[in-house]
C-alpha positions as CSV (number, residue, x, y, z in Angstrom):
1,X,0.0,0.0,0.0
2,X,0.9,3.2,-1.2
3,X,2.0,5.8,1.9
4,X,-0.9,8.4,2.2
5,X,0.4,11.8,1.2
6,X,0.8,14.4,4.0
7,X,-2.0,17.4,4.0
8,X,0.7,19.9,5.9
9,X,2.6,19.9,2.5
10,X,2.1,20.8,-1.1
11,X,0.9,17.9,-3.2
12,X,0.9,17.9,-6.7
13,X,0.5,14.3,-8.2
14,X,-3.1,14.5,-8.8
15,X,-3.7,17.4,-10.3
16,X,-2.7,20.0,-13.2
17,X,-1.4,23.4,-13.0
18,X,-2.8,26.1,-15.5
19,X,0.2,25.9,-16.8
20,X,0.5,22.5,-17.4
21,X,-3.0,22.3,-19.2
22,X,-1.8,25.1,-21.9
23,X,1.3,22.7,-22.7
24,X,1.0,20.8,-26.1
25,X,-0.6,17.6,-26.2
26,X,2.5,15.0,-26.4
27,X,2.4,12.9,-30.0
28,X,0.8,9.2,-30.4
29,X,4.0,7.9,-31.0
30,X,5.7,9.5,-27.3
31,X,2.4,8.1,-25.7
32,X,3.5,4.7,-27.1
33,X,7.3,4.4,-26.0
34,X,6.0,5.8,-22.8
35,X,3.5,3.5,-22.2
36,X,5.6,0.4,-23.3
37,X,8.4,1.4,-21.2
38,X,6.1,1.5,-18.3
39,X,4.9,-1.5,-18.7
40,X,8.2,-3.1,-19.1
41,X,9.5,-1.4,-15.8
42,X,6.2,-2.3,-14.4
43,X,6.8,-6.2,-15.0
44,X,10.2,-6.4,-13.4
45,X,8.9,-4.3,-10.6
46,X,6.5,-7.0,-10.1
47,X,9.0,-9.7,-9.6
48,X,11.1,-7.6,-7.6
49,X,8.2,-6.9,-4.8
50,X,7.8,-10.8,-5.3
51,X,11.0,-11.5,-4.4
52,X,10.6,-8.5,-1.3
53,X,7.6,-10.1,-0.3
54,X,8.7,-13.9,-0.2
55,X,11.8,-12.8,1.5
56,X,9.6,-11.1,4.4
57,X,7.2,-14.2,5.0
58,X,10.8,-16.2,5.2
59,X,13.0,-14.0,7.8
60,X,9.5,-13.7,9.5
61,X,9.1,-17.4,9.7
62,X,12.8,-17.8,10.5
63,X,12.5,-15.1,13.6
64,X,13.3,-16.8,17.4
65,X,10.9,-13.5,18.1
66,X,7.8,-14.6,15.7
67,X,5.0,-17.4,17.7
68,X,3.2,-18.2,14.9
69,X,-0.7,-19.0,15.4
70,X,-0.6,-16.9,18.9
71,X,-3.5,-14.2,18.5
72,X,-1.0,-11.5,18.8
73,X,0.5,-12.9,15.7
74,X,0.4,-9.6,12.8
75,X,-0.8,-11.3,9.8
76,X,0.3,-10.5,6.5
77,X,-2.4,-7.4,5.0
78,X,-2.8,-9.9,1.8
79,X,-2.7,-13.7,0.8
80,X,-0.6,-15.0,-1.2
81,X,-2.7,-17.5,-2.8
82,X,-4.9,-19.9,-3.1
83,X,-3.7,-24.0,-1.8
84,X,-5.4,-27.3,-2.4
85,X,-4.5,-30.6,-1.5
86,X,-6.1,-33.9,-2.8
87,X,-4.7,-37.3,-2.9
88,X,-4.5,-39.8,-6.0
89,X,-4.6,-43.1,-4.2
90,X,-7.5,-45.0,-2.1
91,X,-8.2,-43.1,1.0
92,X,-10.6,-43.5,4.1
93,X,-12.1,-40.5,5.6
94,X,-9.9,-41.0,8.8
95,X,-6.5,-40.7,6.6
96,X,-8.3,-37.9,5.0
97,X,-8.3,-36.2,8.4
98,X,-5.1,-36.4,8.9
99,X,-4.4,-34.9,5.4
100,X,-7.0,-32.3,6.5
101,X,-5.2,-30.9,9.3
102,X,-1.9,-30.6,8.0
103,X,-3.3,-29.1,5.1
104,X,-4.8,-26.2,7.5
105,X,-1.3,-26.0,9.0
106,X,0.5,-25.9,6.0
107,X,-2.1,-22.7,4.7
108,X,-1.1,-20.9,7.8
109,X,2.4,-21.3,7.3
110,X,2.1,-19.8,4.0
111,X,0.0,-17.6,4.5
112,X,-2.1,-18.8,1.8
113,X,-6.0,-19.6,1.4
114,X,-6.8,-22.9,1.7
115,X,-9.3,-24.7,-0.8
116,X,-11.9,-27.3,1.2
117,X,-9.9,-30.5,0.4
118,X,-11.1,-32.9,-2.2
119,X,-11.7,-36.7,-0.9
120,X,-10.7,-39.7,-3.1
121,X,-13.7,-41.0,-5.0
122,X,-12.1,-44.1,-7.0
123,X,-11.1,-46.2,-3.9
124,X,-11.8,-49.3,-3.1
125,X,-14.8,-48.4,-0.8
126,X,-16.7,-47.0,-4.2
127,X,-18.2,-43.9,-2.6
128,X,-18.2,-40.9,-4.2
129,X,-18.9,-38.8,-1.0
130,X,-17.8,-35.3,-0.9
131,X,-15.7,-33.4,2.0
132,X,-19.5,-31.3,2.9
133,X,-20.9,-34.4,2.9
134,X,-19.4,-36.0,5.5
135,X,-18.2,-33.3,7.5
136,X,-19.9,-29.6,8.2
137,X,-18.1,-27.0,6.1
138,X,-19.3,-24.2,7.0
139,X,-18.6,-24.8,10.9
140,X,-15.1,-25.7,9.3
141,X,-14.6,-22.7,7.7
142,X,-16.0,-20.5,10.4
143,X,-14.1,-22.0,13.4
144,X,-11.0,-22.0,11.7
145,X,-11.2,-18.3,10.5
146,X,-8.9,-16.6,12.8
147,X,-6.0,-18.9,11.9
148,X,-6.8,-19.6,8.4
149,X,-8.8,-17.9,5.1
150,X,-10.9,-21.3,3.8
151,X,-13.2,-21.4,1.1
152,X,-15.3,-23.7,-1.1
153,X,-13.3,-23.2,-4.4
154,X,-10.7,-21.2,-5.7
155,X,-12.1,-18.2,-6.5
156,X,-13.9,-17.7,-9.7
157,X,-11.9,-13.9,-10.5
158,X,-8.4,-15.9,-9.6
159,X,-9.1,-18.6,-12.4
160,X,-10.0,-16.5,-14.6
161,X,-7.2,-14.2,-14.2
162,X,-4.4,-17.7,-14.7
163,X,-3.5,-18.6,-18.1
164,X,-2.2,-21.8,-16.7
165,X,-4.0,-24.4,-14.8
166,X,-3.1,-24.7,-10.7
167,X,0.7,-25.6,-10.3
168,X,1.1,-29.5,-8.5
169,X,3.4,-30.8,-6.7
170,X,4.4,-33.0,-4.5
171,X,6.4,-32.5,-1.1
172,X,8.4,-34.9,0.5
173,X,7.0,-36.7,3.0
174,X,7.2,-35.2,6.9
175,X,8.4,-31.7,5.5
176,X,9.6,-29.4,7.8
177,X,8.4,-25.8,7.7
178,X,11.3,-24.4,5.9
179,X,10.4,-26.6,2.5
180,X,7.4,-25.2,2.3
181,X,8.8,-21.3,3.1
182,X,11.7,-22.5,0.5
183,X,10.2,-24.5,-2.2
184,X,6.7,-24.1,-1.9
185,X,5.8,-20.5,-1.2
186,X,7.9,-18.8,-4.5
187,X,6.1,-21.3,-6.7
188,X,2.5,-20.0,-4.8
189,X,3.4,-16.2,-5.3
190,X,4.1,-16.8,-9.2
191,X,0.7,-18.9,-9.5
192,X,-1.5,-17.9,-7.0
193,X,-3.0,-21.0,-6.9
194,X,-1.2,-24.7,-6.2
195,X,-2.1,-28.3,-5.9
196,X,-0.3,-30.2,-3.2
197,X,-0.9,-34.3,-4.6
198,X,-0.4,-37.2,-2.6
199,X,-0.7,-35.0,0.5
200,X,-0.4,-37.8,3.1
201,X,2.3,-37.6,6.0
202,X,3.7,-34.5,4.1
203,X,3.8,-32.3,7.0
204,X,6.6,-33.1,10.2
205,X,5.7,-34.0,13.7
206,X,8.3,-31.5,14.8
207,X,6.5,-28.7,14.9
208,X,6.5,-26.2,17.5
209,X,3.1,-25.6,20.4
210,X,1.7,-22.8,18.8
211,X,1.6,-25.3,15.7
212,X,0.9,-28.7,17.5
213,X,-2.3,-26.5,18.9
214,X,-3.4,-25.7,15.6
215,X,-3.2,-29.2,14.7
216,X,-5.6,-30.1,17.8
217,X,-7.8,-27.4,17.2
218,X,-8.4,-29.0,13.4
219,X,-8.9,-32.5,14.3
220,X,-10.8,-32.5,17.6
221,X,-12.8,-29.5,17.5
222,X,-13.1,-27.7,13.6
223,X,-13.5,-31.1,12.0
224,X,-17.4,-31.8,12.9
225,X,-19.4,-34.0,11.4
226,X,-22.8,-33.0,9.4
227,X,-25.8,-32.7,11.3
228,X,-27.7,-36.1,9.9
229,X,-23.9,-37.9,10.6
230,X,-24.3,-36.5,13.9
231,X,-27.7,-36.9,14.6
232,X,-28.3,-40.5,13.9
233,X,-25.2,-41.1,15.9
234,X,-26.3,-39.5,19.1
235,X,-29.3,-41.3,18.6
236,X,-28.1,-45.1,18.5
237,X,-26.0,-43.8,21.5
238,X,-28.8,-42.7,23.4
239,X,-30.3,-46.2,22.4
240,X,-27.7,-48.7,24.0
241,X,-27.7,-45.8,27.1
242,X,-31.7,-46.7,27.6
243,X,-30.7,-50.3,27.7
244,X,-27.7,-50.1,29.9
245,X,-26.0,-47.6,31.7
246,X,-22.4,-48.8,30.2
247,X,-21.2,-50.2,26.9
248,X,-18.8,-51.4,25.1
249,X,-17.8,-50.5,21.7
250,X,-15.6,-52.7,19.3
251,X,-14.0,-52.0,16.2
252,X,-13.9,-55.1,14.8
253,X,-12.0,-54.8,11.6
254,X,-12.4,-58.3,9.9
255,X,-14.3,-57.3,6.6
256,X,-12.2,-59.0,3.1
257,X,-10.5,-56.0,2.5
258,X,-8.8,-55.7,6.0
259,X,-8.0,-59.4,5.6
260,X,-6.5,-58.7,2.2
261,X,-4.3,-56.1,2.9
262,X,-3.2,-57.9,5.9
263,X,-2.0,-60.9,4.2
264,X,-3.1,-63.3,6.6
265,X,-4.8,-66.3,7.0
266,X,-7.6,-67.9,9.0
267,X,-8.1,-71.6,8.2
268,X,-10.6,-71.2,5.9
269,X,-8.1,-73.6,3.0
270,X,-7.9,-72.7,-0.8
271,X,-11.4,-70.8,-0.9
272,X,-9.8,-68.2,1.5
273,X,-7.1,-68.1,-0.4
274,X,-8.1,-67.3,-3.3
275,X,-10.8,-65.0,-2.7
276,X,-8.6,-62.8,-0.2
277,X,-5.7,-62.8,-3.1
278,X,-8.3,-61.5,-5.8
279,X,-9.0,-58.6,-3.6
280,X,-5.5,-58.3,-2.8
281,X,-4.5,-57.8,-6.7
282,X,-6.5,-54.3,-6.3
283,X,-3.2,-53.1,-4.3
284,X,-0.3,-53.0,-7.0
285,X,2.5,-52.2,-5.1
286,X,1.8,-54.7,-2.5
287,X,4.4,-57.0,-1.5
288,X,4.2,-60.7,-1.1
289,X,3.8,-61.7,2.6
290,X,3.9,-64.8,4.9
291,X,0.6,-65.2,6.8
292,X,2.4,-67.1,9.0
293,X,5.2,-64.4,9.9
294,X,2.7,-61.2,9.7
295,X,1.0,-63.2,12.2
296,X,4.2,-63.7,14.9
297,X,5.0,-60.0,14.4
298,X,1.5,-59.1,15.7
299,X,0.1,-57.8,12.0
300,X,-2.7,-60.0,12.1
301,X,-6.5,-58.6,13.2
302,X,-7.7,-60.7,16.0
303,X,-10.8,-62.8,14.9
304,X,-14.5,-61.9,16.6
305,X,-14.1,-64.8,18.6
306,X,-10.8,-64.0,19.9
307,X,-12.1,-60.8,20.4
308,X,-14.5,-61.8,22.4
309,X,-12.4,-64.5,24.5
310,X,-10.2,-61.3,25.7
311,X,-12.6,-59.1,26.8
312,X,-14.3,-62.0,29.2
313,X,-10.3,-62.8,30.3
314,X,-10.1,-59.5,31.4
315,X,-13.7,-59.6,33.0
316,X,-16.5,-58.4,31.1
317,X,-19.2,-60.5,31.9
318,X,-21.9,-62.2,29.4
319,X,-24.5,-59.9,30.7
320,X,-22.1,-56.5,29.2
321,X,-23.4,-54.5,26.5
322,X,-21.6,-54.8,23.3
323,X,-21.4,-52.4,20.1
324,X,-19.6,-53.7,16.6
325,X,-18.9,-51.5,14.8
326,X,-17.8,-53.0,11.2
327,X,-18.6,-53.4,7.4
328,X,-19.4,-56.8,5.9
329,X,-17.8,-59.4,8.1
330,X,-15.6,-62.2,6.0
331,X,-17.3,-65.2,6.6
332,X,-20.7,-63.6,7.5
333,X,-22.7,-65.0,10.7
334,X,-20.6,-68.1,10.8
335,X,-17.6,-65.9,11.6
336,X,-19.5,-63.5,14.3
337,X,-20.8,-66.6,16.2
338,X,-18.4,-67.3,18.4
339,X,-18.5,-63.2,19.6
340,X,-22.6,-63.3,19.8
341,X,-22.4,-66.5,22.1
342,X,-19.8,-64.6,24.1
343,X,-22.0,-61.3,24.5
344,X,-25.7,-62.0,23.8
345,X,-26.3,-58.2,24.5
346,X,-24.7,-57.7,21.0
347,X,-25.6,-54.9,18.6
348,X,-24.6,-53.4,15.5
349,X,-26.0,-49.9,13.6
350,X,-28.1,-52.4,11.3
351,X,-29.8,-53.6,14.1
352,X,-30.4,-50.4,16.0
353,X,-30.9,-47.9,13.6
354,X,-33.7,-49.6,11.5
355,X,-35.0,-47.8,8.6
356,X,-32.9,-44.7,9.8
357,X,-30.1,-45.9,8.1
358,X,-31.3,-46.5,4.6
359,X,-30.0,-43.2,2.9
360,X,-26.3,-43.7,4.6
361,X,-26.1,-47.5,2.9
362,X,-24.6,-46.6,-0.3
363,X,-21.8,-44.2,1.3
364,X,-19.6,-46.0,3.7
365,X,-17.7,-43.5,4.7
366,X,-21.0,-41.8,6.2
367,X,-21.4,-45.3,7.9
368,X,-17.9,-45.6,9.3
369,X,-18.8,-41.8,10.2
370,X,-21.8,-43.2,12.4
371,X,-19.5,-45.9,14.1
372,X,-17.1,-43.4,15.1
373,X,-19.8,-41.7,17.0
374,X,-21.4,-44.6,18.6
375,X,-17.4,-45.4,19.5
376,X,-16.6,-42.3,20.9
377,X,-19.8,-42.2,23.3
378,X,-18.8,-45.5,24.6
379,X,-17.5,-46.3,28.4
380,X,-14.8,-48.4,26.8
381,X,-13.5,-48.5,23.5
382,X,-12.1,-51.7,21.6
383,X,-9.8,-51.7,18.6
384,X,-8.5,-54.7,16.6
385,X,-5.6,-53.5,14.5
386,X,-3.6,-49.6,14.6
387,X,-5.9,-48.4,11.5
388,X,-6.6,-44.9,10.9
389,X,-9.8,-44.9,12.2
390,X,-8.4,-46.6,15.5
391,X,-5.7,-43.6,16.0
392,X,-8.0,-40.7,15.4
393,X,-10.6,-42.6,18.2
394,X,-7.6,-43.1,20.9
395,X,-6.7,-39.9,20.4
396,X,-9.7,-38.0,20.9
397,X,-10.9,-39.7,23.2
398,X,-7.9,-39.2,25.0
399,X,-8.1,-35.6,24.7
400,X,-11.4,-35.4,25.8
401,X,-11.1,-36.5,28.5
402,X,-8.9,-39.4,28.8
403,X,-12.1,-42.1,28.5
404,X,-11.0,-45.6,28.8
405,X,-9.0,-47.9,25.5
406,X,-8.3,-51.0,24.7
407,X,-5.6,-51.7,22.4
408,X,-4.7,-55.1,22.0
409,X,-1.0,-56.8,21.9
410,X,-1.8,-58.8,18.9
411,X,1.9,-60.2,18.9
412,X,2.1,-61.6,22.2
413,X,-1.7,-62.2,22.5
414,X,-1.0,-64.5,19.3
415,X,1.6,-67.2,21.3
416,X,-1.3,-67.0,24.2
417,X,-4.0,-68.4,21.6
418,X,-1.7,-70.9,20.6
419,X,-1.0,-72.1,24.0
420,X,-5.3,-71.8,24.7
421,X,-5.9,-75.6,24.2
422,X,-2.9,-76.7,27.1
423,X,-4.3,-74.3,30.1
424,X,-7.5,-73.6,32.0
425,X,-9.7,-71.1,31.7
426,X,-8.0,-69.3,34.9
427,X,-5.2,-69.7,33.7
428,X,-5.2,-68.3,30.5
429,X,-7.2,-65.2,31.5
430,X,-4.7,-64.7,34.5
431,X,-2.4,-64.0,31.6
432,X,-3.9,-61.2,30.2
């Protein structure tokens, strides 16, 4: 911005004398040379303010004095652009959330705008749900507006104003600040709009508080689910708490495609086999495993039975209230058996939501949405493997309040099973 000129002195850039007026009119051909040398001044003037500017955002960045994200932070009086950040590979809403809040972080290091992400819609789950379709944008944007400028789309005036299409790239994964001050942010100022691809695990843990808070204020509070998501789920919760005044929630994780991309087996001879490698061909860079050693290094899911077996070893009786949360179970009813006759009190979203649920069945993502709120509300939650979906759960519910998680040792709960046959009952659950 200009400096505004001072009213105690004489100013004469706006106006012209008398004097002035009564000079001759300057020729077509001065106008011409004057205007083109303007303009050429004009255009390396640009690049030099560039250059200015993307040197201030760095020694700013760089300061021991500057706390980024604190209120009393001075923001920058303009944006440099506009950032979006999609992936190209199957993704699951709780990956995407990851992605999501290092996105947010990575705009306010830039000082940049940040497009509402774009979810993967040619995974392996089929469903073609948007980002304001499973979460609430507008609460997104608005709760996140004194760290970070968020909109729907890149701005209709900004496209039209690029002669090129949105620069991508692809940082390194677990970046540190500085690449994106470095590499990132000269690219941004030349564009004004940029594509960040692959964007998963892009962004290092090493950041500093101020930072680390902007991450928690993402995931666990600007990150909300929309308001049928949320209202269903509070209702299934409010269910199981009419019938019992505790419950138990499991994330059972045993549907083919967990089973696939484990590697493992489970008994069930050349059928198995070759149905959990068909499934397994949809991965191309997957590498070939042994079931046998995935299975001592504690890779394997637990199965429903084994599942259950635990949680009566360490003392939840027959009479305890159970939620699964899952897809479609690998083996079906035969396979969920064992858990059922375990915990009679068993129950699933199928079963409690009824006729509710019909317009979430073709999106699973808006399903798996509705476990993780039945999940969170529970007194104790189960998970069977480290998924994504498991982390984000452990984690909030460890910042909300620190409510109780189960996380099994899969590796050394795996030599226990073997041994289940030669010991007692007491014995076996005095080892958990």
């Amino acid at each position: 911005m200009g400096r505004k000129p001072d009213p105690s002195k004489p100013h004469y850039g706006g106006g012209a004398s008398p004097r002035a007026a009564r000079r001759t009119q300057p020729s077509p051909v001065f106008l011409g040379t004057a205007l083109f040398v303007l303009g050429f001044v004009s255009l390396f003037t640009g690049h030099i303010v560039t250059d200015a500017d993307w040197s201030r955002i760095r020694s700013r960045w760089r300061s021991k004095q500057h706390v980024i994200c604190l209120s009393s932070w001075s923001m920058l009086p303009y944006n440099v652009g506009n950032v979006q950040v999609r992936n190209n590979e199957p993704i699951n809403i709780w990956k995407s959330s990851f992605q999501i809040t290092d996105a947010v972080v990575v705009a306010r290091i830039l000082n940049a705008t940040l497009v509402v992400p774009e979810l993967d819609h040619h995974s392996f789950w089929k469903d073609d749900s948007d980002f304001s379709d499973i979460f609430d944008v507008d609460w997104f944007i608005s709760y996140l507006s004194k760290d970070v400028t968020i909109v729907k789309r890149i701005p209709y005036e900004v496209m039209m104003s690029m002669d090129k299409l949105p620069w991508t790239m692809r940082a390194p994964r677990k970046s540190m600040p500085d690449f994106y001050i470095d590499e990132v942010l000269p690219i941004l100022m030349r564009r004004r709009a940029l594509q960040l691809t692959k964007f998963d695990y892009r962004l290092t843990n090493e950041l500093d508080e101020e930072l680390q808070k902007l991450r928690c204020r993402v995931n666990f509070h600007a990150l909300r689910f929309t308001n049928s998501i949320q209202t269903l789920g509070e209702k299934l919760v409010r269910k199981l708490r009419s019938m019992s005044s505790r419950y138990v929630a499991v994330h059972l994780r045993f549907e083919p495609d967990m089973l696939a991309f484990s590697g493992c087996y489970y008994g069930g001879g050349d059928k198995e086999r070759r149905e959990l490698g068909e499934i397994r061909k949809r991965w191309d860079t997957l590498p070939e495993l042994s079931a046998e050693d995935e299975r001592s290094r504690g890779k394997c899911p637990l199965t429903p039975q084994e599942i259950g077996l635990m949680l009566r070893a360490l003392g939840f009786s027959n009479d305890t209230y159970l939620y699964v949360a899952s897809g479609e179970i690998y083996g079906g009813e035969e396979t969920l058996q064992p858990l059922r006759d375990l915990f009679p009190n068993y129950y699933t979203k199928e079963m409690l939501a009824g006729n509710d649920l019909k317009p979430f069945l073709p999106f699973s993502s808006r399903l798996a949405a509705i476990d993780f709120i039945v999940c969170d509300g529970s007194d104790v939650f189960v998970t069977n493997n480290n998924g994504n979906m498991a982390k984000v759960l452990a984690g909030r519910r460890r910042y909300m309040g620190h409510k109780r998680t189960i996380r099994p040792n899969a590796k050394k709960l795996n030599l226990l099973f073997k041994r289940r046959k030669q010991m007692g009952w007491d014995i076996f659950s005095q080892k958990y």
